[in-house]
VODREN-753442 format. One record per residue (C-alpha): residue in one letter; x, z, y. Coordinates in steps of 0.5 Angstrom, whole numbers, plus 500, padded with zeros to 3 digits. Layout:
N
aXZY/...
//
This chain:
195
x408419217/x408415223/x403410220/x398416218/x399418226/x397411227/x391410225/x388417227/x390414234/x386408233/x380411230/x380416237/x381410240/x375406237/x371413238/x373413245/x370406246/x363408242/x362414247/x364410253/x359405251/x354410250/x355413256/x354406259/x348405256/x344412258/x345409265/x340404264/x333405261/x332398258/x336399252/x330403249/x330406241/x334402236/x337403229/x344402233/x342406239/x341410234/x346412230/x351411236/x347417239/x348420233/x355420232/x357422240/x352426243/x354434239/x361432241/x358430249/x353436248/x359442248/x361438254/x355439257/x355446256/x361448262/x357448268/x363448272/x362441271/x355439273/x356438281/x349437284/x346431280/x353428277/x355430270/x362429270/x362432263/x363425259/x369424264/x372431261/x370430254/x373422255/x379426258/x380431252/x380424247/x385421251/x389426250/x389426243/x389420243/x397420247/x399426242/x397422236/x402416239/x408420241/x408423233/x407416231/x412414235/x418419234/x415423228/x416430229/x415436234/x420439239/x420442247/x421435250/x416431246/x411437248/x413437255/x412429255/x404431251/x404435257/x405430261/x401424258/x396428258/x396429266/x396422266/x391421262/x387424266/x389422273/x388415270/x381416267/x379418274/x384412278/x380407273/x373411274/x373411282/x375403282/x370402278/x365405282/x368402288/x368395285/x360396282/x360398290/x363391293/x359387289/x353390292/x355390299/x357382298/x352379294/x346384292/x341385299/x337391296/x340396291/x335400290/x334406283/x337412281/x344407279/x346405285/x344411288/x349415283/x355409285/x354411292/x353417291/x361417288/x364412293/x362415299/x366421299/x371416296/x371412301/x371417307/x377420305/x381413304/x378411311/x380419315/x387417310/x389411313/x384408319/x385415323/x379414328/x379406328/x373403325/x374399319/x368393317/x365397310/x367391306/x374391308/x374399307/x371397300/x377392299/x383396302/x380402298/x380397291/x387395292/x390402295/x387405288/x390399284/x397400287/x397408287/x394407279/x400403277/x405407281/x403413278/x403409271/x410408271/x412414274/x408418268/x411413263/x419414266/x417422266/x414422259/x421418256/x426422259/x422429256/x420426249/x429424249/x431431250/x434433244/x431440244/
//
């Protein structure tokens, strides 16, 4: 049984990358209609479009719902590992699912904002004029971000933009696999109880 688990977390996986990708590529306009583009939107769009429906989730321009829609596979995908891996139900293994799925959620968000910090650093070192609506929704993400970190850890003190970009990189790398090791020790402990 945990073999058939385990394949059914590596199709959510294989789907998660699929919708991942179709994300990426509605950020850019140049990929224009293929049969691959396609079939891609064909196989993800009705899954994002249910997410599309909640309002709650559109804030302005930004459409966090692929974010929630990611964030629901992910979790499965965390529920499918822990019945691979232990086989069976009990309170403890649902208390660990709980906080598997916590984690995966908080760690799509880690993984998201250091992205958008990163895209970020590489346009304030090397690109001049970043211009179009891409760069305006990476700004549009990073500055809250990055304003919170600078109030968080500079205080009043001013800060070069670039080293706030790096010290926010780093801060978020370091919080990312703290937090990592502190879901995974919480998650053992609860799937190992023996109710």
């Amino acid at each position: 049984m945990s073999h058939f688990f385990s394949f059914l977390g590596l199709l959510v996986s294989i789907y998660m990358l699929v919708i991942f990708f179709r994300i990426i590529i509605t950020w850019f306009s140049g990929f224009g209609n293929s049969g691959l583009i396609d079939f891609i939107a064909r196989v993800t769009d009705p899954y994002l479009y249910w997410f599309r429906r909640f309002t709650f989730l559109r804030v302005g321009f930004l459409d966090l719902s692929p974010i929630a829609a990611l964030g629901v596979l992910s979790l499965l995908q965390r529920i499918l590992g822990i019945l691979a891996r232990y086989g069976k139900i009990s309170i403890g293994i649902i208390l660990a699912v709980i906080v598997q799925g916590i984690w995966g959620a908080v760690s799509f968000l880690l993984g998201f904002l250091i992205i958008v910090l990163l895209l970020r650093l590489i346009v304030a070192l090397f690109i001049q004029d970043a211009g179009g609506s891409f760069w305006h929704a990476v700004d549009t993400i990073s500055q809250p971000v990055l304003l919170k970190i600078r109030s968080f850890l500079f205080k009043n003190r001013f800060v070069n933009f670039t080293m706030l970009l790096v010290v926010s990189i780093v801060g978020l790398v370091l919080v990312y696999f703290g937090l990592r090791i502190l879901f995974s020790l919480v998650s053992l402990t609860l799937a190992r109880l023996p109710f």
